[in-house]
N, C-alpha and C positions, 0 to 999 in steps of 0.2 A: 199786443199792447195797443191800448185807444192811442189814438191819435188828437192829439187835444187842440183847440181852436180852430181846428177848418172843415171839418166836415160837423156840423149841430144839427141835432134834433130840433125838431118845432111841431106845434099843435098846430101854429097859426099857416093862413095860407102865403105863401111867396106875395113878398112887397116886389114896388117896381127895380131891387137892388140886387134881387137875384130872380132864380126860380127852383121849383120845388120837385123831387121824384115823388109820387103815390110810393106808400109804403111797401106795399106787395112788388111792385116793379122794382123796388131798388134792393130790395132782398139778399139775392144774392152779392152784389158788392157791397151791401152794409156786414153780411155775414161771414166774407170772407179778409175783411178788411177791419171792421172796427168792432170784434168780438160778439156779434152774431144777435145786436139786437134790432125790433125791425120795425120801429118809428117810422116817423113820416119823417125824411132828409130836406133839409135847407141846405143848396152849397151857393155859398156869395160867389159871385166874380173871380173877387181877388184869390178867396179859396181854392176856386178849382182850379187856379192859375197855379199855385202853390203847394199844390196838393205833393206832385211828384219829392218838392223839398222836405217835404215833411214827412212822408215814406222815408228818406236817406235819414234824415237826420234825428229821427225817433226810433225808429230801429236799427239802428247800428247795432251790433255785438256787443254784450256784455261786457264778453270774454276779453281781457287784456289781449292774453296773446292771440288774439284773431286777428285777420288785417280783411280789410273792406277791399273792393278792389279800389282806384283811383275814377280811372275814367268814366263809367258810369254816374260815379256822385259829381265829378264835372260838370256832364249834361244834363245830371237833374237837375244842376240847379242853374247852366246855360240858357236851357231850351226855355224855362218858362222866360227868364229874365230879357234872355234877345224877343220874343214875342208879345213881352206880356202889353204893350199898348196895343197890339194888332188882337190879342185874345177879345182884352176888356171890349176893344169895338166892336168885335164878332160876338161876344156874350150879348150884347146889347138889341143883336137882331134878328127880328122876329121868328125869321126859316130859321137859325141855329135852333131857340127851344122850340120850335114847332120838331123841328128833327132827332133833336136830341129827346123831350117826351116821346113822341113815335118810337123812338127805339127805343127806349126803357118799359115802354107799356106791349110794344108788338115781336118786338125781340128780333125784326129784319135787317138787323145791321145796314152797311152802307149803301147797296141796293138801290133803297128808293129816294136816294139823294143827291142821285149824280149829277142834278139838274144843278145842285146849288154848290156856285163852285168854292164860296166862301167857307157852308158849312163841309165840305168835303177838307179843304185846309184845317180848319179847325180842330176835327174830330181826328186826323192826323196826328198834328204836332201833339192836341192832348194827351191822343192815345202815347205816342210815342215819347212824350216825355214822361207819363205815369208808368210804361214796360221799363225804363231805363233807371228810374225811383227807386222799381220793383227790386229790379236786377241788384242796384249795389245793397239791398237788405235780405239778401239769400243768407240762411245760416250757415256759418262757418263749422266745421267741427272743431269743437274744443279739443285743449289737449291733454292728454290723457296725465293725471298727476303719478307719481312714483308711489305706488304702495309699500310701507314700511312691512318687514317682515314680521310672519304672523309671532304673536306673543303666546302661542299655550301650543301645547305638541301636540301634532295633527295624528289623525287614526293611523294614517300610513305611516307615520315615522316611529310611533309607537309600535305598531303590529311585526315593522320589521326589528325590531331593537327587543323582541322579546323574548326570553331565553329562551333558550329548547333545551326540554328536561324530557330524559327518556330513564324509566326503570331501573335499578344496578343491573349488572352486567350477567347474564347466567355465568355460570360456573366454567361453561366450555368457551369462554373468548369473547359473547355477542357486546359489541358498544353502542353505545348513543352515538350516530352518526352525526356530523359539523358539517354547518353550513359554510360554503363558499365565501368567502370574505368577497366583499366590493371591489370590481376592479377599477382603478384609477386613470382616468383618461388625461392626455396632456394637451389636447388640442383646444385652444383659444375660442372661446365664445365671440361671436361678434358685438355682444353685449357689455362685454369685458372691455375690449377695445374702447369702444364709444364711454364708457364711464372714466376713461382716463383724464379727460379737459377736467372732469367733476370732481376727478382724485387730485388733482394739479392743486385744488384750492386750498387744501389742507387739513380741509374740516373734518373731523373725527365721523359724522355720519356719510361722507363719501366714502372714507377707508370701509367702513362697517355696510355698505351697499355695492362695492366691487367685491369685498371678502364676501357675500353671497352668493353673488357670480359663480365666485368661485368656487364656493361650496356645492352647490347644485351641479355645476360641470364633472363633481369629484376631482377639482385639482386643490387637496385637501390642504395641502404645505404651503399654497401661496392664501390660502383664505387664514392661515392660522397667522402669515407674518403682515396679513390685512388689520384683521381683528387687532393683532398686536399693535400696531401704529394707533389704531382708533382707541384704545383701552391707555396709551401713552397720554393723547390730546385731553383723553376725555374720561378719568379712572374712577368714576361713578356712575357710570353707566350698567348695572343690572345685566342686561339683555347684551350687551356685549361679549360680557363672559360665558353667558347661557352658549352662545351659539359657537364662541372657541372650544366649549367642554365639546360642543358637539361634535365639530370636526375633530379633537382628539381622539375624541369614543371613536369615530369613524376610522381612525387611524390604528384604532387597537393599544391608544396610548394612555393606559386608564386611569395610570396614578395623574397625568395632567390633565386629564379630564375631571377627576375626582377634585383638583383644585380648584378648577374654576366655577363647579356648581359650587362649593364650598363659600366660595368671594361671591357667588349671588347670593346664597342666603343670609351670609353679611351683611348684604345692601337690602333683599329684600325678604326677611325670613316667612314669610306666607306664599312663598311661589312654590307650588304643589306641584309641578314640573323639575324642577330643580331638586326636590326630595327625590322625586320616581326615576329619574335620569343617574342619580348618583348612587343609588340604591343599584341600580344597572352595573354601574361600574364596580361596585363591590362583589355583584355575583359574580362579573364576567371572573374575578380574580379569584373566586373560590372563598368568599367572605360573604354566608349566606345569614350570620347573625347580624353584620350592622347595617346589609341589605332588606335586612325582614324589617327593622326599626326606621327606615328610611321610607320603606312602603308604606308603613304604617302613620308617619305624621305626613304622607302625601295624602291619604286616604283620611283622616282626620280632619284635613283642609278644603277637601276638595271629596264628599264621601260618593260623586259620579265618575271619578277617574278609574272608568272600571279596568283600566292596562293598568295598574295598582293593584286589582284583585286579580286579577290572572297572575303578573309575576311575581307577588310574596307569596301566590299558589304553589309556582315552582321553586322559590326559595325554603318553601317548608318543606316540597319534595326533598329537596337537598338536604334537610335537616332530620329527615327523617319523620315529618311530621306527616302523616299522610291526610288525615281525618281534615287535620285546618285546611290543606293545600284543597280537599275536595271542597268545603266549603268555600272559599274564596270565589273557587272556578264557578262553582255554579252559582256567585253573586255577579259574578263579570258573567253568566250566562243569562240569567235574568235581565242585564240591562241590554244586551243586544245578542239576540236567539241565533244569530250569524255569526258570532265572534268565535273563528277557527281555533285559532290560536288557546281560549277557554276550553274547548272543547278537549283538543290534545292534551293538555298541561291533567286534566284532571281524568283522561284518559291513561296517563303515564300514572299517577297515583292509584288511582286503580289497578294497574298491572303490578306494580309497587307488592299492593297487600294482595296481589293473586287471585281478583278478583277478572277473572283475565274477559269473560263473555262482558262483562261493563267498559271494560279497557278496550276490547273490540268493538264494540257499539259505537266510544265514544268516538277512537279514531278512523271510524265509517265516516262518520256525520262531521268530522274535518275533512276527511276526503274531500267529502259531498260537495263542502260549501268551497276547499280549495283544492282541487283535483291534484294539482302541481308540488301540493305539501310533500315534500319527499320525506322526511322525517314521522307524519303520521303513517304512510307504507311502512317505514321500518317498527316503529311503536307495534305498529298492529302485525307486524311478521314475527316479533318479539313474543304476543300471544300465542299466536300461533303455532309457534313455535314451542311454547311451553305445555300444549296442549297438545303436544306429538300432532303436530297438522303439519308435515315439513312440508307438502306442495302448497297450499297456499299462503304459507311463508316465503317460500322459495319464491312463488307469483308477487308478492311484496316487493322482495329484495328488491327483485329484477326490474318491479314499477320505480324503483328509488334509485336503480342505478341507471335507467334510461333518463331520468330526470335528470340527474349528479350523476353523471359516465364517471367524475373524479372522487366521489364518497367510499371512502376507503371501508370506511364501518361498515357499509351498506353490503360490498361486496363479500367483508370478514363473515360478518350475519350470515350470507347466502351458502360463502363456503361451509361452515359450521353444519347448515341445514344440507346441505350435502353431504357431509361425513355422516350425519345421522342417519342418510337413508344407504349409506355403503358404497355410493359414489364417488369413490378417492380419487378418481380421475379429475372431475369435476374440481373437487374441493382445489387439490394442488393446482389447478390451471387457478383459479379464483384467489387465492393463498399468494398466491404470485405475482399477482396485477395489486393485490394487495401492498408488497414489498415494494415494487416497481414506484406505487406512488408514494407510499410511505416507510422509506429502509430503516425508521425506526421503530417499526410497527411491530414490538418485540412479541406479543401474543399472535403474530402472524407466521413468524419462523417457531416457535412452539408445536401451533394448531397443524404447520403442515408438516413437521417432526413428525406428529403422532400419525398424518395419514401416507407418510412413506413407510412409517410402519406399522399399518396397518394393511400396506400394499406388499413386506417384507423387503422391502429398499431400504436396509438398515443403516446400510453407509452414508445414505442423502438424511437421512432421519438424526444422526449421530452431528452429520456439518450443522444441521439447522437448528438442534440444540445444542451445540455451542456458541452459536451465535445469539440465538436466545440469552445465553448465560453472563457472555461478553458484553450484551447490553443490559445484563441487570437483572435480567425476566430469572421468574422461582419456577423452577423443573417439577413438577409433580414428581415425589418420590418414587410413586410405585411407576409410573411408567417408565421414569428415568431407571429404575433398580432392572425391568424388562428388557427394556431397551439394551442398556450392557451383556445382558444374558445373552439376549438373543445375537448380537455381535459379537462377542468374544469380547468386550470389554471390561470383564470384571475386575476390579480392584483389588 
């Protein structure tokens, strides 16, 4: 910033009221001090006496919340005012600008002026009351404002909220293995903490700025009775509701999730997020007709929300559409040639209609982009599988289950492809770890019925399907009609 009335440009040469720097000499301090232009400088007397006050007091900080320090702007504006009759004298004589030009033109500093003990005081106090000027106009760092939460759903929140659609199930047991649900942490953010003076006041955007906290910590149940206090103060707020549905979805609680995108698009029916999020929550529940129609005026609104065309992809897979579900995917593929998740969804439609070398292609090239996708190993062990390949289905599973040690499906898939290669050892060890994590897993005591008798373990073959039965599961007639035979069961 210029500094205005004491340091002036002039054409003319210094009258007997002050004196002048050569333009080239004073260079550097016009350029480092009053925006870098390089005139010929006039500094008057009183100027260079004042000089120091006008550093403090023209550049102060902006910023409200900065603070200057104190002491230094004391002495800026002490030092001149205790000396300034002893300056104006010393300005006055002759050795000062004989010294002071010297040093502006020769660049010798104080050197070759030790003789003069006047200018040696002089060149002091100046110097040292324009460092101390300096000093109190150091920039402060401002302070960082609160950014409000982002308003449209970011790639990663979308990528992970998107369904996983895997093929119907063969004949012999294999399923769409399920992702691990979010674990819930309970430990206190230190950010939480400190927003509490903020929550004290009342105001419905403190409630809706700790319930973030919250949400991002995954302590989903205190962000939900955040939001809720905030949506009380303030029940036209939009984005309030958006970000409760969110933590419900998060909580697996779909039908309140489903209400509160519903009260957004009351308040704001054009939020293309609030369509695609609530569409979510109708698949999650097995309602893939008023999920496709949810996708569909998300995508009407918004026709770049390409996590709209990936998931009415899988909503058509679910409906049996297959043809739409591949178009979709390959529009969410065309807008980002990385988009995993695209790739899978229309990989699974492909294996769908049995088109199994496109269905493998496709979940290569999710691999590719997400190594870690467990569910595209099992997709592509599904092919594989259907293509009598049991080992490099088997090499699948096995990639799905190092990833999800806990993917029950992953391991059922693997046993399955074990009984097909005559492996019954295998299978029933796999079969088993299957029960262990999931003892409702009633095509699990089925599948390992058939390989204890396939083993002639008729009795373990006999407990497991009745257990089977007891939970509901349908006996294949004719193995159930063999099974009796071969145990002495018959009716």
């Amino acid at each position: 910033m210029q500094i205005p009335c004491f340091l002036h440009t002039s054409s003319k040469p210094a009258d007997k009221t002050g004196f002048s720097f050569p333009a080239n000499s004073a260079k550097t301090l016009h350029d480092t001090y009053c925006g870098g232009r390089t005139k010929q400088l006039e500094v008057r007397p009183a100027s260079f006496c004042l000089a120091p006050l006008s550093f403090s007091f023209f550049n102060l900080p902006k910023n409200s919340n900065s603070q200057t320090e104190p002491l230094p702007i004391f002495l800026a504006f002490a030092v001149p005012i205790c000396y300034r009759f002893i300056l104006y004298r010393l300005l006055h004589s002759s050795a000062v600008v004989r010294a002071i030009v010297y040093t502006a033109n020769q660049g010798n500093g104080l050197g070759s002026m030790k003789s003069d003990i006047r200018t040696t005081r002089l060149v002091t106090i100046a110097a040292l009351g324009m460092v101390l000027g300096l000093h109190a106009c150091k920039k402060q760092e401002p302070m960082q404002e609160e950014t409000s939460p982002p308003e449209r759903v970011t790639q990663e929140s979308a990528d992970r909220d998107t369904p996983s659609t895997k093929p119907a199930p063969p004949e012999d047991g294999q399923h769409k293995p399920q992702t691990t649900p979010a674990q819930e942490t309970h430990q206190t953010d230190p950010a939480i903490s400190d927003s509490s003076k903020a929550v004290d006041s009342g105001s419905a955007e403190a409630y809706s700025k700790r319930a973030l906290l919250y949400y991002t910590t995954g302590q989903y149940d205190q962000a939900i009775s955040e939001y809720t206090k905030a949506i009380e103060l303030n029940p036209k707020n939009a984005m309030t509701y958006y970000y409760r549905g969110n933590a419900y979805r998060a909580k697996d609680q779909y039908k309140e999730a489903v209400s509160d995108y519903t009260k957004v698009l009351e308040l704001n029916p054009t939020s293309a997020e609030a369509y695609h999020n609530r569409a979510m929550m109708y698949y999650k529940q097995g309602q893939p007709k008023p999920a496709i129609s949810d996708f569909t005026k998300a995508i009407e609104i918004n026709p770049r929300l390409m996590q709209a065309y990936c998931n009415r992809g899988a909503a058509y897979i679910a409906e049996g559409l297959y043809d739409q579900a591949i178009s979709d995917c390959t529009k969410a593929i065309e807008m980002d040639s990385r988009y995993a998740e695209a790739y899978f969804n229309r990989g699974a439609a492909y294996i769908a209609k049995r088109l199994y070398d496109e269905g493998i292609s496709d979940c290569s090239r999710a691999i590719e982009i997400n190594p870690m996708h467990a569910q595209a190993y099992c997709n592509r062990a599904v092919a594989y599988y259907r293509k009598s390949r049991y080992d490099p289905a088997i090499s699948d599973y096995t990639k799905a289950i190092e990833i999800e040690p806990s993917n029950a499906k992953a391991l059922d898939g693997r046993a399955t492809a074990y009984g097909a290669k005559g492996e019954y050892e295998r299978a029933i060890s796999d079969y088993t770890k299957v029960i262990e994590i999931s003892p409702t897993f009633t095509t699990a005591y089925t599948n390992r019925g058939i390989a204890y008798y396939k083993k002639g373990e008729y009795d373990k073959a006999w407990e497991d399907v009745q257990k089977a039965e007891s939970q509901g599961a349908q006996i294949p007639p004719a193995f159930l009609k063999a099974l009796r035979q071969a145990s002495g069961r018959e009716r």
